[in-house]
Backbone bond lengths (Angstrom), bond angles and torsions (degrees), N, CA, C in turn:
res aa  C-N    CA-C-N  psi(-1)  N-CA   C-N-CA  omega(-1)  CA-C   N-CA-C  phi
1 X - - - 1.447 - - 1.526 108.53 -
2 X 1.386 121.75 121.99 1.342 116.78 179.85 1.675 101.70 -102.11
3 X 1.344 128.61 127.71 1.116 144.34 136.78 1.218 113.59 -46.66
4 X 1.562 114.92 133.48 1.663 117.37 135.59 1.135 113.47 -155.59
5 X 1.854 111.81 157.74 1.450 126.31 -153.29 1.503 97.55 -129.85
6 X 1.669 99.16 135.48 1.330 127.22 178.04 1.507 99.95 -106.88
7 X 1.296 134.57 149.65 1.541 151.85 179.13 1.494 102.97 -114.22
8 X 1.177 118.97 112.10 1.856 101.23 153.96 1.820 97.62 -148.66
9 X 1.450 82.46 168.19 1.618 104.38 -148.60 1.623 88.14 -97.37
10 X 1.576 106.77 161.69 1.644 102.93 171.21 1.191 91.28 -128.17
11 X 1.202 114.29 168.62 1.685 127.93 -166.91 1.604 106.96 -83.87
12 X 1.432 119.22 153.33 1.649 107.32 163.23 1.318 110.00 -123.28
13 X 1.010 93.08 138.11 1.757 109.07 165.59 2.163 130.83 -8.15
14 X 1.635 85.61 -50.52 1.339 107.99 163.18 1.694 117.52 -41.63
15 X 2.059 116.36 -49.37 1.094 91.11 -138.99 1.414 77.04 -129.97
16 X 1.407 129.09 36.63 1.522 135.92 177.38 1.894 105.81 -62.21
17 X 1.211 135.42 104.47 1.253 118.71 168.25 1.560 119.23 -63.15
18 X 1.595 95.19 -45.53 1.682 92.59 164.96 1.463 114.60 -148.40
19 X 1.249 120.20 154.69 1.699 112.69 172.79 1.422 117.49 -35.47
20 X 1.603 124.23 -72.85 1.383 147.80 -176.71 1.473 85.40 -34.93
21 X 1.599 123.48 -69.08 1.346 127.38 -137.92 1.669 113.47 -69.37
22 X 1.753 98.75 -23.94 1.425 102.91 166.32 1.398 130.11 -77.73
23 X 1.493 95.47 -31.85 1.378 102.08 167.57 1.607 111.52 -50.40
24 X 0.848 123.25 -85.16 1.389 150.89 174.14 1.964 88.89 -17.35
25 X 1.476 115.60 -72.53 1.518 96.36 -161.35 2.028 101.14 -71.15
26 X 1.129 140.97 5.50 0.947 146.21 161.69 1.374 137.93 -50.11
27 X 1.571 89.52 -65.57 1.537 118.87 148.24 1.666 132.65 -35.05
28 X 1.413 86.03 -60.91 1.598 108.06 164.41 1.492 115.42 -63.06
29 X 1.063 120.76 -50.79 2.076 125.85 169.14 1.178 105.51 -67.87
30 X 1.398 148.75 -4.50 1.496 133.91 177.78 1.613 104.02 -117.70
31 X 1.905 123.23 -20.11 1.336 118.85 164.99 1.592 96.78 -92.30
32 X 1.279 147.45 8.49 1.233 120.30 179.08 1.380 100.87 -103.08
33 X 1.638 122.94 -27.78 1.527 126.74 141.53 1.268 122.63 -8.67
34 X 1.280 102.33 -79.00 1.471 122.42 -164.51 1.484 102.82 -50.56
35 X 1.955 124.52 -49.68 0.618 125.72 -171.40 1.411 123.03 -58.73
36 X 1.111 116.81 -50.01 1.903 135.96 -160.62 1.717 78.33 -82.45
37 X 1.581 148.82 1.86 1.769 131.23 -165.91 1.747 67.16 -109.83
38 X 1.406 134.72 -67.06 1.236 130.97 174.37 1.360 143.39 -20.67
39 X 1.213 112.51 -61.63 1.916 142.14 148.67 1.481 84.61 -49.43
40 X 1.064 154.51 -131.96 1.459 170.22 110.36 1.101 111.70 93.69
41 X 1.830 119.06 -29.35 1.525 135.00 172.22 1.957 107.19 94.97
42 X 1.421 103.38 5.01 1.244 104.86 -150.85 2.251 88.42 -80.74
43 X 1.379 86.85 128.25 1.431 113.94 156.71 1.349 132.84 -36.11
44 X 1.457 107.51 -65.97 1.075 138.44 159.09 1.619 151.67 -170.85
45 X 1.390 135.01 146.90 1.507 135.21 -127.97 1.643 95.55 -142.78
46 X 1.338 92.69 141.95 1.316 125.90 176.74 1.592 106.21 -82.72
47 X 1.284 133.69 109.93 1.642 117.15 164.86 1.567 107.03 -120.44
48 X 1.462 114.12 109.43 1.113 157.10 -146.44 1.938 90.70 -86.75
49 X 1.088 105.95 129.14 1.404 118.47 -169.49 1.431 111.53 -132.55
50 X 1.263 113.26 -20.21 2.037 122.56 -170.55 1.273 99.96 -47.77
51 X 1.359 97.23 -71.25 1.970 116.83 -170.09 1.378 100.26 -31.97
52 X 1.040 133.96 -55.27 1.625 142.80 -159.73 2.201 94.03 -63.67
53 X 1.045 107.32 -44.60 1.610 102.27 160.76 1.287 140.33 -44.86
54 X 1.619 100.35 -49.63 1.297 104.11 -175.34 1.310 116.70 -76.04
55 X 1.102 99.81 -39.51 1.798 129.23 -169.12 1.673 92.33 -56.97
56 X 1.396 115.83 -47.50 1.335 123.27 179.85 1.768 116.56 -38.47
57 X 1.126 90.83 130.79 1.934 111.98 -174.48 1.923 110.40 -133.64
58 X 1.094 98.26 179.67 1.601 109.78 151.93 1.336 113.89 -98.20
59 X 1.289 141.84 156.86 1.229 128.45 149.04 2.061 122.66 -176.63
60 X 0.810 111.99 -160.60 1.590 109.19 -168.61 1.907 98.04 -109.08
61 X 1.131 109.09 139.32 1.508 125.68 165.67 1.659 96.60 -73.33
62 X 1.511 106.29 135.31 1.501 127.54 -179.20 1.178 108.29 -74.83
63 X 1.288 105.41 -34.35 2.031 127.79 -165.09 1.349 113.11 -96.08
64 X 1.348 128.13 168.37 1.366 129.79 141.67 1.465 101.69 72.22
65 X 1.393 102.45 -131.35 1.433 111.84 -156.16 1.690 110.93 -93.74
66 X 1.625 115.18 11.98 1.465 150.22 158.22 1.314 82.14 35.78
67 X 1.474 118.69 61.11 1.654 139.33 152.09 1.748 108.95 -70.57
68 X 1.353 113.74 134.48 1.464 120.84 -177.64 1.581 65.95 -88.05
69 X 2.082 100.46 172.92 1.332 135.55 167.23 1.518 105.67 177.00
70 X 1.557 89.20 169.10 1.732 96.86 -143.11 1.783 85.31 -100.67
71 X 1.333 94.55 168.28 1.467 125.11 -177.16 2.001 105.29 -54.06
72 X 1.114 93.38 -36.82 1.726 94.77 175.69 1.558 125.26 -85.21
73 X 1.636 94.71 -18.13 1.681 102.56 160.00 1.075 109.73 -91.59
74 X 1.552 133.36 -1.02 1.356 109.75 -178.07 1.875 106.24 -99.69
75 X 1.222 93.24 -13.26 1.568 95.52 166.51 1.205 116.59 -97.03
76 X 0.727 131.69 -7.33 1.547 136.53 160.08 1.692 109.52 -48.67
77 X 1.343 100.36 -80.55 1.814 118.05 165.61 1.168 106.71 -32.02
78 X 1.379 142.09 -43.53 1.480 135.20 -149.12 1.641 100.59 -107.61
79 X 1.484 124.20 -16.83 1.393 125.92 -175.26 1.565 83.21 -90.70
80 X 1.439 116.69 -58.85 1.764 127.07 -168.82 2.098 98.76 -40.38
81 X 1.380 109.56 -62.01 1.537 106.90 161.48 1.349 137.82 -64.14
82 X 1.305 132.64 12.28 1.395 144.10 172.71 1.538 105.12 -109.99
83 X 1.790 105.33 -29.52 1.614 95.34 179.66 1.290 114.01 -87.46
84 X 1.544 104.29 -28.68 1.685 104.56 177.59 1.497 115.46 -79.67
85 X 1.219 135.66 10.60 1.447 151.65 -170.99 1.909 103.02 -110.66
């Protein structure tokens, strides 16, 4: 049985420029996953969701309409971008 391990990072709360925008690169890191487990021959893949909890905060968008939102909207966005990815 050959193993192999993919690394990817989840976003934190801290450094969100905008809700949408995390969503969006989320999406993109959990289908570009899929892709390279695909290419890769891989069977089947683990996509790792915890980290995205802890990491979880309240906090203000850097960008845009630099809307605060709460710790349960910010996981919201980041589960909402892992499923659409």
């Amino acid at each position: 049985v050959t193993v192999g391990f993919y690394y990817a990072v989840a976003p934190k709360a801290s450094t969100v420029e905008t809700l949408d925008k995390t969503k969006e690169l989320l999406a993109a890191l959990y289908y570009d996953m899929l892709v390279c487990a695909h290419k890769a021959g891989m069977e089947h893949i683990v996509l790792p969701a915890i980290s995205s909890g802890s990491l979880a905060d309240a906090g203000q968008e850097k960008a845009g309409s630099k809307k605060k939102f709460t710790r349960e909207e910010f996981v919201k966005v980041t589960f909402e971008g892992m499923k659409e990815g």
